[in-house]
N, C-alpha and C positions, 0 to 999 in steps of 0.2 A: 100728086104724090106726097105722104109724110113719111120722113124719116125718123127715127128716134136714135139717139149717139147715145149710149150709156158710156160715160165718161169724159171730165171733163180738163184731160191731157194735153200737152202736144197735138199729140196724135188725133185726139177726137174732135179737138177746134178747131185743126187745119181741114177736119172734114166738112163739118158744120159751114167750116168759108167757101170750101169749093163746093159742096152740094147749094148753096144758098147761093152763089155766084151763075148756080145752073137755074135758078129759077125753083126749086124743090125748096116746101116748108118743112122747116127743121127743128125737132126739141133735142138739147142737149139738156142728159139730167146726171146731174152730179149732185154727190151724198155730204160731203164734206166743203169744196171748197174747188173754183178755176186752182188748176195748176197747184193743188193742194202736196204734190207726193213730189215724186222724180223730175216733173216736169217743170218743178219752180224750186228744185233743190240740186241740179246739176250744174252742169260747168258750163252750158252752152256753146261750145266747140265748132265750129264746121270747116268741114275738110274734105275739097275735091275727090282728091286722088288717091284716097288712104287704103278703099276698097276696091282696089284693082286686082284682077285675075279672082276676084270673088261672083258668086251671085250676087250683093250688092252694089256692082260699081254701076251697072244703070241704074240706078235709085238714088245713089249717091249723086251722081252727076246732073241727072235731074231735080234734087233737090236741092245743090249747091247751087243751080243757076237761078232756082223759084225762091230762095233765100231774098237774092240780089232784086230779085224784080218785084217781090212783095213788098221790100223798104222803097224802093223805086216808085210805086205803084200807091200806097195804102197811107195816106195821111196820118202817120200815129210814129208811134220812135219806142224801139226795144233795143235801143243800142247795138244795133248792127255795123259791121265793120270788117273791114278787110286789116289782117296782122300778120308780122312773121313770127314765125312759128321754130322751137329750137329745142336739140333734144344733148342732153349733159348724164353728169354721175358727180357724184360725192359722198364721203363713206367718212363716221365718225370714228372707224378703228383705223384710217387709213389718214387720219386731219392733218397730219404732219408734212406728207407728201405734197407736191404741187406738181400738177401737169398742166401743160398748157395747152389754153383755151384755143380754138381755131376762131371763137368767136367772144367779143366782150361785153358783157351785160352786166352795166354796171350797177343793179341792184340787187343781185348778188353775191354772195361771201366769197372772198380767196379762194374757199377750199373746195367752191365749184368749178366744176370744168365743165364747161360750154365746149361739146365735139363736133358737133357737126346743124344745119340748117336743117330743117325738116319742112317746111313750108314757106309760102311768100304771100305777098297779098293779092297774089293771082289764084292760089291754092289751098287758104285757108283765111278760117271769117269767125266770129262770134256774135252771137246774140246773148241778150238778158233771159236764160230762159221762162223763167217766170210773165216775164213784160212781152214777151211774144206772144206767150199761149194767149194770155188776156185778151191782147190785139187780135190774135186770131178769133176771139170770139165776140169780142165787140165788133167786128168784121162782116162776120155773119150774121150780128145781131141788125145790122145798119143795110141787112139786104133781106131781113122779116125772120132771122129765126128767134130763137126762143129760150132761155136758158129755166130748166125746172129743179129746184133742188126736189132731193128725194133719194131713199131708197129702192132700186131695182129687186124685186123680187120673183119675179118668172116672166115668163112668157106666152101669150097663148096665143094658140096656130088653131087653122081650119084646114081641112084636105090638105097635110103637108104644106101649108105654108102659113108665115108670120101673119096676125090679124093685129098683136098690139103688147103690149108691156105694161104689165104688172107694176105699179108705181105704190110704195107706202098699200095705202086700200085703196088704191083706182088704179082702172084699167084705163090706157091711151090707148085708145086703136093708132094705128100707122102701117104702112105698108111693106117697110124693112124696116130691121135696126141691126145697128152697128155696134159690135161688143170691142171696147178702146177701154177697159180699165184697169189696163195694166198689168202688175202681178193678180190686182183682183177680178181679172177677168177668169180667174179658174173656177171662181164660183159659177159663172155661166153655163161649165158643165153640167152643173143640177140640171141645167135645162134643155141644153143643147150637145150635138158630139161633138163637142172640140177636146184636142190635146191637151197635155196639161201646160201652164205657166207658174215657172217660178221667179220667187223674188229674190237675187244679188244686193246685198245690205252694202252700202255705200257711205261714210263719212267725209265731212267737210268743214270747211272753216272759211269766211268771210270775214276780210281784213276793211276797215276804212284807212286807205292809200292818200287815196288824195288823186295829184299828179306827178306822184313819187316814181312811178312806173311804166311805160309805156307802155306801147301798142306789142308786146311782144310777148308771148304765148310759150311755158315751154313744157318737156314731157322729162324728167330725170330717173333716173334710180339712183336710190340714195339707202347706203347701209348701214343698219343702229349698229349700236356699240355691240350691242350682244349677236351681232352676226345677221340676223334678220335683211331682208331688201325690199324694201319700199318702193314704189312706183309712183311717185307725187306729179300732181297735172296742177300748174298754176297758170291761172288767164284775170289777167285785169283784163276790169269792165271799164264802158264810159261813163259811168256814175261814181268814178273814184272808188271802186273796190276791187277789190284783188281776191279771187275763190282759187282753195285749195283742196283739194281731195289727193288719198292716197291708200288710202285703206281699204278693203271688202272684204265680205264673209258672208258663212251662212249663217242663219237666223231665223226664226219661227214668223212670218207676216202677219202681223194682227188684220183683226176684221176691220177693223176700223182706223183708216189713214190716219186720222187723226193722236194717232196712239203709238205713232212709229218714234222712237226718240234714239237717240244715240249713245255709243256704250262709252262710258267715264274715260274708260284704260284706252281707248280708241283716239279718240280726244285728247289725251294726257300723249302721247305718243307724238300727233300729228302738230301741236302747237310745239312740242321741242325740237320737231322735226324744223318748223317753219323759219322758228328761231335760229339754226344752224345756219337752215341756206338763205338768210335774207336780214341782213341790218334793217332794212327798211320794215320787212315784215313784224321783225322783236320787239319796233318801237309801235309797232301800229294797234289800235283799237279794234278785238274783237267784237264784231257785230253779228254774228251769227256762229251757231254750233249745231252741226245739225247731220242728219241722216234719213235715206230714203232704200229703197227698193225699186234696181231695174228688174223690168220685165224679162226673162230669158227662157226660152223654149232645149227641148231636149238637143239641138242641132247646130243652136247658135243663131239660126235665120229666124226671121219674124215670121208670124202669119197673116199673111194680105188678102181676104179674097174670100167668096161664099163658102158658106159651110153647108156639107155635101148633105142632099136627102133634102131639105128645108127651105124651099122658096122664100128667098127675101132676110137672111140672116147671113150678116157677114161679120168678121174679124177684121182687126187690124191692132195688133200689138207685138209685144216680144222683141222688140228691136235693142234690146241690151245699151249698149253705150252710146247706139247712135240713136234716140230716140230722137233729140232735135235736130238733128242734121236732116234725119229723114222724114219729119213728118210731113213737110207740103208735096213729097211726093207722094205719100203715102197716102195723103187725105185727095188729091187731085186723082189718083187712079181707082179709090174706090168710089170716088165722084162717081167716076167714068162709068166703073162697073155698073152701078147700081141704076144711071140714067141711058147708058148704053152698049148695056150686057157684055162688053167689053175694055180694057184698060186700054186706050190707044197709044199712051206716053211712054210705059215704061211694061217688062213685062214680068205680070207676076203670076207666072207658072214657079218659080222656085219657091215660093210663098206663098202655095197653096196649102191650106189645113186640113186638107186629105192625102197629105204624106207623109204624116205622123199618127199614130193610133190613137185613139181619143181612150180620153180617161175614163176612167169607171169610180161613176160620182158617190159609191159606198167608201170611196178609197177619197175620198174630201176631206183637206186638215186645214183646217187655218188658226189661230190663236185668237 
């Protein structure tokens, strides 16, 4: 059996490992770059329990504990790590005021308040997510798959089903392939009936810290002077950096990853922000400024799972904010499917992409 992963994510390396782990050859063809988009411009987060009373929380929990066993397991280091985890407020129209903290993080400004615990290191973890993905595909590559660059351009099927993929000017026969590229998997439509995916515009900011900061993760709202409320997410890494995000919007997805950049006012916003709630941070060297595109479908839920009519074409995107939290579940279950017609781990009947209506590919925009 070959498989073909169009996309070379999170989401489509953790596939690539677990299909390659089942003894299946694999080409992973990616256009730009591993972990060129969201998947090497995110915060890296993982979080047991966040997705309780959801359809996510078997996915979540299954992929918080393959998190652990992949570092466990896999000779390589993405800066994995068990953190506690803390959620606050601070408000520039409000700096005068002091409440007090339940909790003290001292690299923090006075005029944050630290309210209450949100995780511990039984319940919450980070990776590098850049240096995962990678791993996840060196991974696969060191069990015979295959990494192609190139542009995906169709598909061609025989009697209803997948025979091989369109690559630049060659056709790769293969016996399935797996559409993982993210908000650019809506192009797939051209080809196939899938729903549509859009992309959530995302900014951020990487600090060099050092060892200025600990192991401690936190979630605040934080409100500018002119009234506005921000939602800033800060996680030092173990490589001495410290990422920030806080901003998202809409915005037109260009065709080409490589061409996603970030908006000035955005930026100009998010380093004043940074500078408020952290001495540590005001003194620290920006090393990165940047922005991506999560994947998010019309429901909020991903799509996990064949695409109806079409023997041998499956999904696996749309996971919005938990892209690395979920992918080694995500990639281990469409193992499953694709080697035994069924997910045995986890179940992805709520992430099926015959519960949304597929797009109609004359209604196709991209920038």
């Amino acid at each position: 059996m070959h498989v073909v992963i169009c996309g070379g994510g999170a989401i489509g390396c953790a596939t690539a490992y677990f299909l390659s782990r089942r003894g299946v050859a694999v080409t992973v063809v990616e256009s730009t770059g591993i972990a060129c988009a969201a998947s090497g411009k995110s915060g890296g987060f993982l979080a047991r329990d966040w997705c309780e009373g959801t359809p996510l929380a078997e996915l979540a929990h299954r992929s918080f504990d393959l998190h652990a066993e992949l570092s466990d397991t896999i000779d390589d280091d993405w800066g994995y790590r068990r953190l506690d985890t803390y959620g606050g407020f601070a408000s520039e129209r409000d700096s005068h005021r002091r409440y007090r903290s339940s909790h003290e993080l001292d690299w923090f400004s006075s005029g944050v308040t630290v309210s209450q615990a949100l995780g511990s290191p039984a319940t919450t973890a980070q990776v590098h997510p850049g240096q995962f993905t990678a791993a996840m595909m060196r991974g696969a590559e060191a069990n015979g798959a295959q990494l192609r660059p190139g542009w995906v351009r169709g598909i061609t099927r025989r009697d209803g089903r997948v025979t091989g993929i369109e690559i630049d000017e060659a056709v790769v026969a293969c016996d399935a392939v797996v559409i993982a590229m993210g908000p650019w998997s809506i192009l797939a439509a051209q080809w196939l009936p899938l729903p549509p995916v859009f992309g959530l515009k995302g900014h951020s900011l990487v600090f060099e810290t050092g060892d200025r900061i600990p192991a401690q993760a936190a979630f605040l709202e934080y409100q500018e002077r002119a009234g506005a409320v921000l939602t800033p997410e800060l996680f030092p890494r173990t490589d001495g950096t410290t990422y920030v995000c806080g901003i998202s919007g809409e915005d037109v997805v260009p065709l080409d990853p490589a061409r996603v950049a970030p908006d000035n006012g955005a930026l100009y916003r998010l380093e004043a922000m940074c500078r408020a709630l952290s001495p540590v941070l005001a003194d620290a060297p920006i090393v990165a400024r940047q922005a991506c595109f999560r994947p998010v479908t019309r429901d909020g839920l991903p799509l996990i799972g064949a695409v109806s009519g079409i023997a041998g074409a499956y999904i696996a995107t749309g996971h919005s904010v938990w892209g690395i939290l979920n992918a080694p579940g995500t990639g281990e279950a469409i193992a499953e499917l694709i080697v035994d017609d069924v997910a045995g781990t986890v179940d992805l009947a709520p992430f099926d992409p015959g519960r949304l209506r597929p797009l109609d590919p004359a209604r196709l925009r991209l920038g």
